[in-house]
N, C-alpha and C positions, 0 to 999 in steps of 0.2 A: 504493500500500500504506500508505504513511504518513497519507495523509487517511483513509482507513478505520478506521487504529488511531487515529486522534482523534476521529472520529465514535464509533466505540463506546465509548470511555473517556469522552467525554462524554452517551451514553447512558445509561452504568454510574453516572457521580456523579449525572445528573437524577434517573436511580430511586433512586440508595442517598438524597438529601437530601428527596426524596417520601417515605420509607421513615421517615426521624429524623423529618418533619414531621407525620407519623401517628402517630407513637410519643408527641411532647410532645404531641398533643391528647389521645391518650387519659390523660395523666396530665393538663393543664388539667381534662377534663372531669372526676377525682377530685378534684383541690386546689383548682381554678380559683388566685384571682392570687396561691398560697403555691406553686403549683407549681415547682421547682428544675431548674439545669441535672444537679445530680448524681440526681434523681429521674430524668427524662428520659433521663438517658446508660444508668443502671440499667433503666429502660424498653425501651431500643432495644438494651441487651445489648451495650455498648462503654463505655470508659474516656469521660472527661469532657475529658479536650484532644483525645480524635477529632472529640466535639460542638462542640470550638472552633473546630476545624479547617473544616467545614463552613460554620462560621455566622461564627465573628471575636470575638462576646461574647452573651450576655443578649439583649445588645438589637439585636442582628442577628438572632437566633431571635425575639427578638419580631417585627420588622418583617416577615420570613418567617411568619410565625403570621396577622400581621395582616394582609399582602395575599391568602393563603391566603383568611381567611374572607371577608374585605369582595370578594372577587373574587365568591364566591359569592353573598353577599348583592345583590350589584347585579345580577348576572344575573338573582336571585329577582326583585327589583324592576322590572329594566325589561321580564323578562315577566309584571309585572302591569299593566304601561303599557301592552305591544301587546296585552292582551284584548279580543276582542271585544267590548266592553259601551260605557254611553255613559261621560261623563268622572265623573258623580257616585261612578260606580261602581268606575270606574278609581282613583282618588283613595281609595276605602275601599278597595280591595284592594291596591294601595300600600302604603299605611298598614298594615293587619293582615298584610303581606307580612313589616313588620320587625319588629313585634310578635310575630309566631308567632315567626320566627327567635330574638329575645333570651328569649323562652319555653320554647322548645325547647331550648336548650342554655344556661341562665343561668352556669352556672360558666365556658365560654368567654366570652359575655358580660362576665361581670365580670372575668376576668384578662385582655381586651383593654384593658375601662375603670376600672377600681378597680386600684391600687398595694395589695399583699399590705395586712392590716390586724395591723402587730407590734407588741409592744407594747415598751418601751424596754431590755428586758433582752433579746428576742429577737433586736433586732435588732444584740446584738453577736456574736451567732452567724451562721457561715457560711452561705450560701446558705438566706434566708429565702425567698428568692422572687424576684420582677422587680421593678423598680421601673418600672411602665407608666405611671404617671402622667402622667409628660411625654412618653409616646408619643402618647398619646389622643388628642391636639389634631390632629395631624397624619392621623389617620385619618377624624377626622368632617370634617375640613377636604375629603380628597380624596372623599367623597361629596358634599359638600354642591357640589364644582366639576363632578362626573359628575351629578347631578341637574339643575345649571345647565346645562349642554348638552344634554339632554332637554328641559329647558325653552324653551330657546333655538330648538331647533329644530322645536319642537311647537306652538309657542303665539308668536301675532303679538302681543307686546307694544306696540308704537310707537318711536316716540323712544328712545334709546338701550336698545333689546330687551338687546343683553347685558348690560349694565351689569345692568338691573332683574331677570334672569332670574337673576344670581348674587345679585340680593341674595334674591330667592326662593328659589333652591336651597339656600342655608345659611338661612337663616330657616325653611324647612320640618326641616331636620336638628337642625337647634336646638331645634326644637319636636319632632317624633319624639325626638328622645335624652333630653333633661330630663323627659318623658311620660311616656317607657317606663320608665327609669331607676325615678321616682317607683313608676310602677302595678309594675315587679316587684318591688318591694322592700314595700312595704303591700297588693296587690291588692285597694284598695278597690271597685274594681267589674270585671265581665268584661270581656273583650277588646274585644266588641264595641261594650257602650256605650262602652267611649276611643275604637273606631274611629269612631262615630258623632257623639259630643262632637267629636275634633279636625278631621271630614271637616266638619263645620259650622263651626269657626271658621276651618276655609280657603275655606269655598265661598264668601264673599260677594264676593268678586275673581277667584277663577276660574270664576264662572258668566257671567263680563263678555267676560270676553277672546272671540274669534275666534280656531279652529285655523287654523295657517301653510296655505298652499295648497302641496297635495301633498306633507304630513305625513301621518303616521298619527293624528296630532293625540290630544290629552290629553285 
């Protein structure tokens, strides 16, 4: 009896912290990175130390926010790596895989990556926003090490394959992020030409390699 009343009360906090975790995206997706814990607690229809209760601070709802979406976005992405198509093609659908994503939704986009923008009288007032700035690093970081293991196990590099395969993974994330970042913020050209410009400045090294035997290969 007792393990059943743990199982459901841990059934009950998974849904009620799914429940706050859908409530602050829909206010990200109004404020993006000015969005507040007391906007969000007013969102989900509870006081602001319930929301604390939950998360711990700010920046445990951010971390919660940011596995949330990057969980999604990588699923997006590595079902554009298992496509049936050849690698040229794989590598453009990749690519416009995270571009459509920071398109699609820019104001989560930018309250994962941009720190609210206040201005010095604002921000001696309460609850201006998150301060995500120094969250950021740690999130392109844990893509850029889940792209490394795609790579690593997709593509026969040689002589130290992981080593070289992390320094690709984060070299490609580096390059997507400071891209996308730029083209959604100016949208000097359509999505496609960046997909087509950046699917070119990767291809001269991945059209060398050999897929791993008994990969689904890149």
């Amino acid at each position: 009896m007792g393990t059943t009343q743990q199982t459901d009360q841990h059934r009950s906090a998974h849904q009620r912290r799914r429940q706050l975790l859908e409530a602050a995206d829909r206010v990200v997706l109004r404020d993006g990175p000015k969005a507040s814990m007391n906007a969000i607690a007013a969102e989900a229809g509870i006081t602001k130390p319930i929301l604390y209760r939950h998360f711990g601070d700010k920046g445990g709802l951010y971390r919660a926010l940011a596995k949330r979406h990057t969980d999604a976005l990588l699923g997006a992405l590595k079902a554009a790596l298992d496509a049936p198509a050849d690698r040229r093609a794989r590598v453009e659908a990749t690519l416009d895989t995270y571009l459509a994503a920071i398109e699609a939704r820019p104001q989560v986009y930018r309250f994962l990556m941009h720190p609210a923008d206040n201005t010095a009288a604002e921000a001696q007032l309460p609850e201006q926003g998150f301060d995500v700035g120094r969250h950021s690093a740690p999130l392109l970081r844990r893509l850029g090490e889940e792209l490394a293991v795609v790579i690593e196990e997709r593509v026969d590099l040689g002589p130290d394959s992981a080593q070289l395969a992390r320094v690709w993974g984060h070299g490609i994330v580096g390059m997507m992020h400071a891209a996308g970042d730029w083209w959604l913020g100016e949208r000097p050209c359509s999505r496609a030409q960046l997909v087509s410009s950046l699917a070119d400045l990767l291809w001269g090294r991945l059209a060398l390699v050999d897929d791993r035997a008994g990969s689904p290969g890149l």
